[in-house]
C-alpha positions in Angstrom: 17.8 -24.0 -38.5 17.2 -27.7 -37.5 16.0 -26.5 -33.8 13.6 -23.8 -35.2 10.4 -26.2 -35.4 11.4 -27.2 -31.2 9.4 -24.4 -29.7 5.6 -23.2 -30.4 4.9 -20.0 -31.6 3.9 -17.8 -28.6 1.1 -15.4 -29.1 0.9 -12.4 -26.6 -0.6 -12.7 -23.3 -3.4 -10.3 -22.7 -6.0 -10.1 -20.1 -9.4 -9.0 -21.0 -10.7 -7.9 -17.7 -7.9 -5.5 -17.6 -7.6 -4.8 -21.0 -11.6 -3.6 -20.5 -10.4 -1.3 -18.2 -7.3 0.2 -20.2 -6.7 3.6 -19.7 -9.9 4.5 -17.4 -9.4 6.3 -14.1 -10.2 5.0 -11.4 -11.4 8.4 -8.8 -9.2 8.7 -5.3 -9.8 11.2 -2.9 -11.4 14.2 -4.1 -9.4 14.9 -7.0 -7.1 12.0 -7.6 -6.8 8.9 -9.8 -5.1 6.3 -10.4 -5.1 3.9 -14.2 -3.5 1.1 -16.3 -1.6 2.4 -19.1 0.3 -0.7 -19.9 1.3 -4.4 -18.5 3.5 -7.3 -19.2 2.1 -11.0 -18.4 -0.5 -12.5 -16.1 -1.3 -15.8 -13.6 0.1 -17.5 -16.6 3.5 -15.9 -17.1 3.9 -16.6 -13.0 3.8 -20.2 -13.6 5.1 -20.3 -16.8 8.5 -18.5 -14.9 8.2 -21.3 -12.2 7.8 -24.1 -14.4 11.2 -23.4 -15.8 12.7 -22.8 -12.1 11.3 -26.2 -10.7 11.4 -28.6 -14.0 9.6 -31.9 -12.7 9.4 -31.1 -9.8 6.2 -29.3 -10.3 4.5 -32.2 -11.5 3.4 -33.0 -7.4 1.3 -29.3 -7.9 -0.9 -30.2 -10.9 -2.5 -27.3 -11.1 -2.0 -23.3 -11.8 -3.9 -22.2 -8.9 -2.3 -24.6 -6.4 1.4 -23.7 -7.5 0.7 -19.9 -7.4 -0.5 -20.1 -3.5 2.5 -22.7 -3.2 4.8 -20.2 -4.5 3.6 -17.1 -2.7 2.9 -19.1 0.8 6.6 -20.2 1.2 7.9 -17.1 -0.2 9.4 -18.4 -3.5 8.1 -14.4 -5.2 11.0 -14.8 -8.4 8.3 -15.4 -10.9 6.1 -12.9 -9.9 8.5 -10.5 -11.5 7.7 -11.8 -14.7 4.6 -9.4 -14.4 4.4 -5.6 -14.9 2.4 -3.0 -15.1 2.9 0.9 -15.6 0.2 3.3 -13.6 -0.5 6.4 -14.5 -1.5 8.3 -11.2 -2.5 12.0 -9.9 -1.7 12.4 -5.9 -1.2 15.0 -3.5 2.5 15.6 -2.8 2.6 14.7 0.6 1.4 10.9 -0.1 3.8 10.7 -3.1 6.3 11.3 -0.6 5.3 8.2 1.2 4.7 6.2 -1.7 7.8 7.2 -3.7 10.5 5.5 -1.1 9.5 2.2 -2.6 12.4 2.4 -4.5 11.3 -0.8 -6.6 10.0 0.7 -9.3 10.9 3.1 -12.7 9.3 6.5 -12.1 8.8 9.8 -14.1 6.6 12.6 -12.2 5.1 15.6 -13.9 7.7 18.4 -13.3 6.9 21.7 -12.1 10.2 23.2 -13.7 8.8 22.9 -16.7 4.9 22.7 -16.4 2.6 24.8 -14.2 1.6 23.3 -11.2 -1.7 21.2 -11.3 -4.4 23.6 -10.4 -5.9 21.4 -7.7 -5.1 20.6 -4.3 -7.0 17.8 -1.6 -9.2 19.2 0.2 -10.8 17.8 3.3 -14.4 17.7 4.6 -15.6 18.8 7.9 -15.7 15.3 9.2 -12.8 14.3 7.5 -10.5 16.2 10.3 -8.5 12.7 12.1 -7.0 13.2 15.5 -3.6 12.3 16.6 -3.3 8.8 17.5 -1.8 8.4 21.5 -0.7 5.1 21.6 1.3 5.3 17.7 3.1 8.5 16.9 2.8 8.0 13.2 -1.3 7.3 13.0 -4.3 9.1 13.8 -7.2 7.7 15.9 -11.1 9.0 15.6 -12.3 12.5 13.6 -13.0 15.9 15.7 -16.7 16.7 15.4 -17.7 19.3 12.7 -18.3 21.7 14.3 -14.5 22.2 14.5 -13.9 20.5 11.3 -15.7 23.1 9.8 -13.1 25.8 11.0 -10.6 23.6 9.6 -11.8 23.3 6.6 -12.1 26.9 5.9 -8.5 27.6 6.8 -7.6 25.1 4.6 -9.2 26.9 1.7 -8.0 29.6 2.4 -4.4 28.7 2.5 -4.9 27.6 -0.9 -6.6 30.0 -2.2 -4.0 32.6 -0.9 -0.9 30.7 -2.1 -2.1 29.7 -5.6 -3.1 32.9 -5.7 0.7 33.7 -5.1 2.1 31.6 -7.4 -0.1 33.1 -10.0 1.1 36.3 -9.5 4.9 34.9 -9.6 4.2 33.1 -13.0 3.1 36.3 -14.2 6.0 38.9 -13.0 8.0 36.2 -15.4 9.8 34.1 -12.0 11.4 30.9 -12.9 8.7 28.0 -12.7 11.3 26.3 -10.4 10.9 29.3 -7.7 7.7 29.7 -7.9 6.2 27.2 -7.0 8.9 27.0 -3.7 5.5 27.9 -1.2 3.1 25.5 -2.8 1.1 23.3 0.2 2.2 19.6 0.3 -1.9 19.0 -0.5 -1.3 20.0 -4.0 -1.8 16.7 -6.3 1.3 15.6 -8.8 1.5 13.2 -11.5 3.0 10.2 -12.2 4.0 7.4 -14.4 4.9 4.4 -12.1 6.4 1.1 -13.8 6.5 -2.1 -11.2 6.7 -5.6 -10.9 4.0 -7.8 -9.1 6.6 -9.1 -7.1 7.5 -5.6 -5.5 4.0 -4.1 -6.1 2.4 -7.0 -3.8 5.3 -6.1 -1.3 4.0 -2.2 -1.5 0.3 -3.0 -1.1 0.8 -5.1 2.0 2.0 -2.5 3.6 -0.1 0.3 2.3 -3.4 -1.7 2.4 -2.6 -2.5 6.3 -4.8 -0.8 8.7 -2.1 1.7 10.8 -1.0 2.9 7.0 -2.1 6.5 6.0 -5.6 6.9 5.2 -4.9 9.2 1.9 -2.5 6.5 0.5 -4.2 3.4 1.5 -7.1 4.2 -0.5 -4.8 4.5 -3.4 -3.3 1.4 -2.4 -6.8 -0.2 -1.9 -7.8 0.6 -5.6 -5.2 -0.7 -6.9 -5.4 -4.1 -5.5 -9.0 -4.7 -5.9 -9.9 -2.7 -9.2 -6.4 -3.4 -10.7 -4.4 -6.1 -9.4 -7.9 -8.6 -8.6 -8.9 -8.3 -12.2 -5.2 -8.6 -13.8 -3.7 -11.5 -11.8 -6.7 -12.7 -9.9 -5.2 -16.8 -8.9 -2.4 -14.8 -7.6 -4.2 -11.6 -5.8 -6.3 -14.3 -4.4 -3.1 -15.7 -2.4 -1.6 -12.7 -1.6 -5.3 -11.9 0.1 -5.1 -15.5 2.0 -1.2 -15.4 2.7 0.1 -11.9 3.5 -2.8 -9.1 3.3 -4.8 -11.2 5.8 -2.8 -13.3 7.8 -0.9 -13.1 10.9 2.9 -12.9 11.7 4.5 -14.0 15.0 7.6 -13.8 16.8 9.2 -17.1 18.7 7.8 -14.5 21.7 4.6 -14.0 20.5 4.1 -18.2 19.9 5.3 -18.7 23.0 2.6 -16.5 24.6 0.1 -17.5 21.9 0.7 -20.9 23.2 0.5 -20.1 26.9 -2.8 -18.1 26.3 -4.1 -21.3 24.3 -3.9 -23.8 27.0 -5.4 -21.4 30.0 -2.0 -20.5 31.5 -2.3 -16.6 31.8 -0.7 -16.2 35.0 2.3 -17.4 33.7 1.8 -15.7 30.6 1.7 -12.5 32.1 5.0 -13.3 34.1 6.9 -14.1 30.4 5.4 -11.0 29.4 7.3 -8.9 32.6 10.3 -10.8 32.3 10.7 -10.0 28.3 10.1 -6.1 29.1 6.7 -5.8 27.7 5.2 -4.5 31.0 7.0 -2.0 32.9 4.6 0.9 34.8 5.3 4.3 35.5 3.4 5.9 38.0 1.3 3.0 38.3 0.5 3.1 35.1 1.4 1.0 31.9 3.9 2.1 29.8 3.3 2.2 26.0 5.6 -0.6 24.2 5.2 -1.0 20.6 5.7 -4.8 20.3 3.6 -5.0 23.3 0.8 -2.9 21.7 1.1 -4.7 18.0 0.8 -8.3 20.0 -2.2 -6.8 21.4 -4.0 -5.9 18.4 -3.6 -9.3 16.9 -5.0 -11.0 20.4 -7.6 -8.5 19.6 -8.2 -9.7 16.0 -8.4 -13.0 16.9 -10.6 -11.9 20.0 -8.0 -13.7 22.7 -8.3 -12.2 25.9 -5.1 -10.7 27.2 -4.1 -11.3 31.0 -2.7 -7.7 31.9 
């Protein structure tokens, strides 16, 4: 009983800017949401976490602000843990299949064993129609005009017109829930609670906020960093913006050529480039390399003219 006077009371931590926003939906897609049901900590519990880690030796970074960046700049992401927040979402199948291998997170998704299906599916508009990408086998590049679209977009209704209409008519003749749903289209949206620490819910919006990420979930992905995550941690979303949504990775390769480019040297640039494989042709023509091609896009971001 003599240590019990040692420690202060602690009083909950509590956010206002996201407790203002408790339990409203924020719209994605057509027919889609995503919102905060719950959440564990803040800024504060990140360095309060670290402060315990480092002892004294965070007394060289006085202030909240400059440990956070400190902490997410060189990696150091335990006390990010500390936070968490549970999501309750409505998506169409085929992006939960995308976002549900992030396997960093406690999950429980409406079931149609035991539930009808949602009565709504995505549905796209004429111009919404994205063309395969050539140069990355996963990605689409540009929109067919609407004209075709338009074509598209019929058969699309139509498909899911025709197979709700199916699985109407299943529910009704008495089949299991569990069959008949078997022939439902991948468009049709699901529900979701989704439990996650910052720590492994920054690592999922890097990579579904990046630009080459599917459209449908990125804009999931974007809500929740800038509606959610900005207004619950916002010392900390602000690093993650500055250090690892909008920054730039490179190999030892990539410096070397970087550093080649930088000081006027493209000949030999281009020769590093051959030697390393990036540049092989094929009928007189380049052939596509993905490192090559990802190297390129940075150059392009940072508006370096390539020598090849």
């Amino acid at each position: 009983m003599e240590n019990e006077n040692k420690f202060e009371k602690l009083e909950p931590i509590r956010v206002k800017a996201l407790d203002d926003i408790l339990g409203i939906p924020f719209k994605v897609l057509d027919d889609g949401f995503v919102r905060v049901v719950d959440y564990l900590g803040s800024d504060q519990s990140i360095v309060q976490a670290a402060r315990v880690s480092y002892g004294k030796g965070t007394k060289q970074i006085s202030q909240d602000r400059g440990l956070i960046r400190y902490l997410l700049r060189h990696r150091h992401t335990t006390p990010f843990e500390m936070c968490e927040i549970k999501l309750h979402i409505r998506i169409p199948m085929d992006a939960w299949r995308q976002w549900i291998r992030h396997r960093t997170a406690n999950v429980n998704e409406y079931s149609t064993r035991y539930s009808l299906a949602i009565e709504s599916a995505q549905t796209t508009n004429p111009d919404q129609w994205r063309m395969q990408s050539t140069d990355n086998k996963q990605g689409s590049s540009g929109f067919f005009d609407s004209e075709i679209g338009s074509e598209m977009t019929a058969d699309e209704k139509f498909i899911h017109d025709k197979t709700r209409e199916i699985y109407n008519k299943r529910v009704a003749q008495g089949v299991a829930r569990e069959q008949a749903r078997k022939d439902l289209p991948l468009s049709t949206y699901t529900e979701a609670y989704w439990k996650i620490d910052l720590h492994n819910l920054l690592h999922f919006l890097e990579l579904r906020m990046e630009k080459n990420a599917q459209l449908e979930i990125r804009e999931y992905a974007s809500t929740i960093g800038n509606e959610i995550v900005k207004r619950w941690a916002p010392i900390a979303w602000e690093a993650f913006e500055e250090y690892a949504l909008n920054s730039k990775e490179f190999s030892r390769f990539e410096l070397e050529l970087l550093s080649l480019l930088a000081n006027g040297k493209f000949e030999e640039a281009k020769s590093s480039a051959i030697n390393y494989g990036w540049l092989n042709y094929k009928n007189d023509e380049l052939t596509f390399n993905m490192e090559r091609w990802e190297f390129e896009n940075k150059m392009n971001d940072l508006k370096i003219q390539i020598p090849w």
